[in-house]
N, CA, C and O of each residue as an XYZ file, in Angstrom:
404
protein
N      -3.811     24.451     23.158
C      -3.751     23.187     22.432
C      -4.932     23.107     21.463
O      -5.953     23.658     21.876
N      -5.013     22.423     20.034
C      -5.592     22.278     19.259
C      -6.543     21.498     19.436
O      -6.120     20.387     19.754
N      -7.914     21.565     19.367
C      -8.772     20.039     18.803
C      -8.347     19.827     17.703
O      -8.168     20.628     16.786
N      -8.089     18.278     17.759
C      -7.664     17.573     16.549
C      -9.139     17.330     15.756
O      -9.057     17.177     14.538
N     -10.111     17.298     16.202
C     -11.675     16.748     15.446
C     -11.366     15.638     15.395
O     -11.015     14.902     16.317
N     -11.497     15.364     14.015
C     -12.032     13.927     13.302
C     -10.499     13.445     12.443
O     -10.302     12.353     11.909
N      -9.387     14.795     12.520
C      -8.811     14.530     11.434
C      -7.800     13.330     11.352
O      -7.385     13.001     10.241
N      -7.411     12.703     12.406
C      -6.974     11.957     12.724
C      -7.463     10.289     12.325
O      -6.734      9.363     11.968
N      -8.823     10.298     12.511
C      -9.470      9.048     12.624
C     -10.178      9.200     11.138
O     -10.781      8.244     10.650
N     -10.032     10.824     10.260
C      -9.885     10.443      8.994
C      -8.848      9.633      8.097
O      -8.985      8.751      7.249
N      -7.442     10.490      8.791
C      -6.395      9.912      7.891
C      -6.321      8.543      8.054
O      -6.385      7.908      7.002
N      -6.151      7.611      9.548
C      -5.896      6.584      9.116
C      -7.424      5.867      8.564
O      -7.373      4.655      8.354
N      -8.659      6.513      8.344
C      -9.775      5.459      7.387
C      -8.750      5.599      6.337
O      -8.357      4.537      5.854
N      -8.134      6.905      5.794
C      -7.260      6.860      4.111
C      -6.440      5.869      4.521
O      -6.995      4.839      4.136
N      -5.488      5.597      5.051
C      -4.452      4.658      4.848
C      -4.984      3.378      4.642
O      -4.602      2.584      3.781
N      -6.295      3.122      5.843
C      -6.999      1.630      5.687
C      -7.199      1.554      4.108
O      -6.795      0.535      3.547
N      -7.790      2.552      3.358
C      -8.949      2.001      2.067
C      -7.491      2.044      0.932
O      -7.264      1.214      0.052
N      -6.785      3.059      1.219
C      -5.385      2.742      0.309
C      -4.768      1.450      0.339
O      -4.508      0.783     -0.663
N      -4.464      1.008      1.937
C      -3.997     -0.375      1.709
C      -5.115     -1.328      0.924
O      -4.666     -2.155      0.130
N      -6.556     -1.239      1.118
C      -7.471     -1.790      0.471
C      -7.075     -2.262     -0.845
O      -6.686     -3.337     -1.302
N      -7.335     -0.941     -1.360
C      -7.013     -1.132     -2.886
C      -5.724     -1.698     -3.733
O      -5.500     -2.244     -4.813
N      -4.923     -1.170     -2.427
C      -3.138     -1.831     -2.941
C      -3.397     -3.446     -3.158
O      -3.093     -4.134     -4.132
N      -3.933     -3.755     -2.161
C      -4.598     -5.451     -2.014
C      -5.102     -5.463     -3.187
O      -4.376     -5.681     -4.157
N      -6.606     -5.204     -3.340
C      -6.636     -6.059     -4.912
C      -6.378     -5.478     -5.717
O      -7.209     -5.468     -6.624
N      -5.225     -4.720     -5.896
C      -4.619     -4.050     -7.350
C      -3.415     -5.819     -7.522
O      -3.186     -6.622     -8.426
N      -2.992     -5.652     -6.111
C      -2.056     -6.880     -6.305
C      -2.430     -8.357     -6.393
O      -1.894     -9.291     -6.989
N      -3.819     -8.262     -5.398
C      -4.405     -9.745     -5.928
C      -4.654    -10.202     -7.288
O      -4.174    -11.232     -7.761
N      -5.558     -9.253     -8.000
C      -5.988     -8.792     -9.408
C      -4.408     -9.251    -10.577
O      -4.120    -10.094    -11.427
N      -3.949     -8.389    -10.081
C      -1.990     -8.586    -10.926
C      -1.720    -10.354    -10.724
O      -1.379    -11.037    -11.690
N      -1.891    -10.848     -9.577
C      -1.108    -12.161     -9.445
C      -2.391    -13.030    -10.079
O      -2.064    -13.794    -10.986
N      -3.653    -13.013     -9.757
C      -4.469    -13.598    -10.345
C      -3.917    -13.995    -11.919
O      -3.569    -15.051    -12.447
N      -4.035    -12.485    -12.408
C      -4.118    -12.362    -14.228
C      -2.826    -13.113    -14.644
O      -2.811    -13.709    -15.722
N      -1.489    -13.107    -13.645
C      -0.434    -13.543    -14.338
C      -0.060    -15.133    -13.777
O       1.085    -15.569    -13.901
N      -0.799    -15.677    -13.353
C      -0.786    -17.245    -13.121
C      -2.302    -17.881    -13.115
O      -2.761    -18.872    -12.547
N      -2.780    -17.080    -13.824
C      -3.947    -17.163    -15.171
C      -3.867    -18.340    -16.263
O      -4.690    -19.239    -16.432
N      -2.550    -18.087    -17.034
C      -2.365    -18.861    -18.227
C      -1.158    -19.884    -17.588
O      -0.167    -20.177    -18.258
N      -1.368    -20.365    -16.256
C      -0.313    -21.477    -16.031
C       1.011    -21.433    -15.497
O       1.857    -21.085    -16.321
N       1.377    -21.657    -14.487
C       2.426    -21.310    -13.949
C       3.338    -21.177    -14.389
O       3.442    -22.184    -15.089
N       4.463    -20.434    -14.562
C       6.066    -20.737    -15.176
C       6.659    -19.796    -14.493
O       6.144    -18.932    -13.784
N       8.054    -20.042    -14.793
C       9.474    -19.134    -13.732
C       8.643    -17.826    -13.953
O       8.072    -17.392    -12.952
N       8.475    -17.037    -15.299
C       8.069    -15.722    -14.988
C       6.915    -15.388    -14.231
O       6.960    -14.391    -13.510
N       6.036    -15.981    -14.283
C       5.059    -16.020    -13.262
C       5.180    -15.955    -12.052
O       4.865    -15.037    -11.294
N       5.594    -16.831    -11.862
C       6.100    -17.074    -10.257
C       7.034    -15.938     -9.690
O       6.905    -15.531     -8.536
N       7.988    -15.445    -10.570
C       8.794    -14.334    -10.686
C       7.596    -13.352    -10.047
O       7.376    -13.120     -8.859
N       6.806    -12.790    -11.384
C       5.999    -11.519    -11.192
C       5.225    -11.857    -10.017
O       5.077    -10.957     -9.190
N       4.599    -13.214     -9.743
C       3.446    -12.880     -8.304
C       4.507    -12.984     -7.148
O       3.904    -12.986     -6.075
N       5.804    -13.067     -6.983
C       6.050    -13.181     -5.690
C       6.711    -11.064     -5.968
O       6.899    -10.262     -5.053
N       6.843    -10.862     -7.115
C       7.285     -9.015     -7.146
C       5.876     -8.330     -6.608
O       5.840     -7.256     -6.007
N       4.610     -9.221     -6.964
C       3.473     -8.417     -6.378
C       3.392     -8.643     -5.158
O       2.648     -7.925     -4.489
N       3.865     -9.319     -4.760
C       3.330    -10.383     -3.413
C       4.590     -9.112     -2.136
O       4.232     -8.741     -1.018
N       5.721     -8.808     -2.683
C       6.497     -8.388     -1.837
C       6.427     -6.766     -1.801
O       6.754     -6.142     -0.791
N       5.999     -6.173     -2.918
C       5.492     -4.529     -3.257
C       4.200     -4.626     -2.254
O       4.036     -3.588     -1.613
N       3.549     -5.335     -2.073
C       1.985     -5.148     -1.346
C       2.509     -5.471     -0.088
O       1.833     -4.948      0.797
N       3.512     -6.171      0.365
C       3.702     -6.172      1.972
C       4.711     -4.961      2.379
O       4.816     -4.547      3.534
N       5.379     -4.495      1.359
C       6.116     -3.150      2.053
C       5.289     -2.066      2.103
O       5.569     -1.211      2.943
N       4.623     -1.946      1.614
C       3.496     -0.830      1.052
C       2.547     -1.384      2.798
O       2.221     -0.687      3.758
N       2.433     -2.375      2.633
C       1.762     -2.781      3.915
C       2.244     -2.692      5.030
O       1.578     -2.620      6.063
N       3.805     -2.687      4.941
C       4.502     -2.647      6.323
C       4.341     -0.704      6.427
O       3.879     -0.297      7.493
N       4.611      0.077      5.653
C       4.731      1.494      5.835
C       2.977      1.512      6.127
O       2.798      1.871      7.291
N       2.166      1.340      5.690
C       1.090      1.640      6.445
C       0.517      1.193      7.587
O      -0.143      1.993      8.250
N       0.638      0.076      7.945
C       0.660     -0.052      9.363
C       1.353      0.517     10.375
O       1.033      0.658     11.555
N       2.556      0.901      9.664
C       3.232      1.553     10.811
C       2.760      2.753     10.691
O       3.007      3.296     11.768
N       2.153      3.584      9.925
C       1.498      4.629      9.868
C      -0.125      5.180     10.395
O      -0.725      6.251     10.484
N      -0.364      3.836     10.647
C      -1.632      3.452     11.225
C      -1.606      3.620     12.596
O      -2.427      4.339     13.166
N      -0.607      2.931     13.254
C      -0.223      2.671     14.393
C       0.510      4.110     15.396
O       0.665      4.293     16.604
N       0.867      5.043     13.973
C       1.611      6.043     14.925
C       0.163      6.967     15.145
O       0.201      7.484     16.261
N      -0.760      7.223     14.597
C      -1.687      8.197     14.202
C      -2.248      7.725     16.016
O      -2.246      6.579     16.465
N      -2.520      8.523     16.490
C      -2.860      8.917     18.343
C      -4.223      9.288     18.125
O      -4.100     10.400     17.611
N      -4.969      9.140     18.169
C      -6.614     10.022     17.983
C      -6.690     11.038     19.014
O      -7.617     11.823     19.208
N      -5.750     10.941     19.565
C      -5.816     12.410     20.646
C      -4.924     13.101     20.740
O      -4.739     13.889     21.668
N      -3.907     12.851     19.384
C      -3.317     14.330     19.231
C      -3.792     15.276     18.656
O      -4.923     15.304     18.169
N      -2.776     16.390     18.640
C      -3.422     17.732     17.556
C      -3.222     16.756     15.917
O      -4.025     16.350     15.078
N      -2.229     16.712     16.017
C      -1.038     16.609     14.415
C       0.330     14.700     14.772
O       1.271     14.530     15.548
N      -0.340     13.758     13.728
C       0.663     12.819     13.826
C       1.981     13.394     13.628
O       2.244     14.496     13.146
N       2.893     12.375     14.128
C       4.173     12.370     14.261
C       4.639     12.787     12.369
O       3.658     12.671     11.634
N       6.004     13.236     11.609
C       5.941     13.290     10.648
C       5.978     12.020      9.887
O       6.164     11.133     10.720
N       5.868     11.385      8.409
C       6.440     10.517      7.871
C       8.089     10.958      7.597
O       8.590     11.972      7.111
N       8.663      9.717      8.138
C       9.825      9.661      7.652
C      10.446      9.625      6.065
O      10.077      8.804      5.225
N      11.061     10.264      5.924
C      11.588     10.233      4.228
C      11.863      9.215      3.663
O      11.989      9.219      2.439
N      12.070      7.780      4.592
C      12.582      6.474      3.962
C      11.152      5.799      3.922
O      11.007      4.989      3.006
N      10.153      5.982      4.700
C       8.719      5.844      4.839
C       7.796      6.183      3.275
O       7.135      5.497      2.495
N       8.219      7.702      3.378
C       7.606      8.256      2.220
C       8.136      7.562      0.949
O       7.493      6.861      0.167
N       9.291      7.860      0.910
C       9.858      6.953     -0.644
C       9.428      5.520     -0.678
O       9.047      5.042     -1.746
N       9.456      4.908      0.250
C       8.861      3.325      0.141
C       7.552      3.308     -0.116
O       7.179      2.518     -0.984
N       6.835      3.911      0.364
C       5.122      4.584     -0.326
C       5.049      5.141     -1.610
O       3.983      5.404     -2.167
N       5.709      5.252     -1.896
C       5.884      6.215     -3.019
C       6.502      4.976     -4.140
O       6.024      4.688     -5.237
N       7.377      4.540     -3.651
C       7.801      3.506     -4.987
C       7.066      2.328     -4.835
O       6.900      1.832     -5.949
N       6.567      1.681     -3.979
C       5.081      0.790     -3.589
C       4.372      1.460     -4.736
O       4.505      1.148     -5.919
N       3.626      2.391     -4.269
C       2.068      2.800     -5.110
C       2.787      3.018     -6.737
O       2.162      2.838     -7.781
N       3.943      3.358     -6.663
C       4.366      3.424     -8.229
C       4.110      1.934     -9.026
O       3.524      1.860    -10.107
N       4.702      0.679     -8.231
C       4.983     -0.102     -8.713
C       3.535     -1.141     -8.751
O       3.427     -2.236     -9.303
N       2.831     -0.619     -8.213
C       1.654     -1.759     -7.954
C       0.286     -1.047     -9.498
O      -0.537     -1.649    -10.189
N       0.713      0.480     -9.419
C       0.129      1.101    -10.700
C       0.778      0.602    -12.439
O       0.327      0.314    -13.547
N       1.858      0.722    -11.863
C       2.850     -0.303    -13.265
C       2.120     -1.883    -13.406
O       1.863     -2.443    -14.472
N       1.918     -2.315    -12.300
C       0.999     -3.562    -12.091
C       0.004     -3.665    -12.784
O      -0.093     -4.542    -13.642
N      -1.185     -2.537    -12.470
C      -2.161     -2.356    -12.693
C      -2.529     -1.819    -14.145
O      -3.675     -1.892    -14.586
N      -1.535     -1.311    -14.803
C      -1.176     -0.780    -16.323
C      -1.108     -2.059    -17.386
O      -1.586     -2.104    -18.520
N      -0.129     -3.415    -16.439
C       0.252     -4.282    -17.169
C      -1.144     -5.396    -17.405
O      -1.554     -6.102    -18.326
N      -1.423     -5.185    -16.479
C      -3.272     -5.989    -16.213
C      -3.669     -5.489    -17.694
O      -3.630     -6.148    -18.733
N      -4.110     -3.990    -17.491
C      -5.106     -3.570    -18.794
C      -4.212     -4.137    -20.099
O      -4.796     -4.871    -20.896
N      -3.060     -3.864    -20.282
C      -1.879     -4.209    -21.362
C      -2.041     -5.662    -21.389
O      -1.316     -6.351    -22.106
């Protein structure tokens, strides 16, 4: 059997500081766009940030939660896992594009 070391109680610090940043990429986004006053699109875009940062949040917690500190190797990510991570961090960077824009 393998020592796992540290690598374990590395990955999930990554998932913690990723969700970090997902947070105020999306706080930052809803801030800037109910900035100049509420209206339908507003409200529109902060509840699209508001719901990209909790799926992104739901796949990392659950990714948090599977990581064992006393295995060799976590369980795999699931492919419906990965794509929801994957179109999360896409969409919160489109976020973060529209900020600077």
């Amino acid at each position: 059997m393998r020592d796992p070391g540290l690598q374990p109680a590395r990955t999930r610090l990554a998932w913690r500081r990723t969700t970090l940043s997902c947070t105020v990429a999306a706080v930052l986004a809803t801030k800037t766009v109910l900035h100049g006053g509420i209206g339908p699109l507003g409200i529109v875009a902060a509840a699209l940030c508001l719901l990209v940062w909790l799926g992104f949040l739901a796949v990392a917690h659950r990714r948090i939660t599977a990581l064992a500190l006393h295995e060799a190797a976590p369980p795999p990510l699931s492919r419906r896992g990965a794509t929801m991570a994957a179109l999360c961090t896409v969409a919160l960077a489109v976020f973060a594009a529209a900020l600077v824009v």
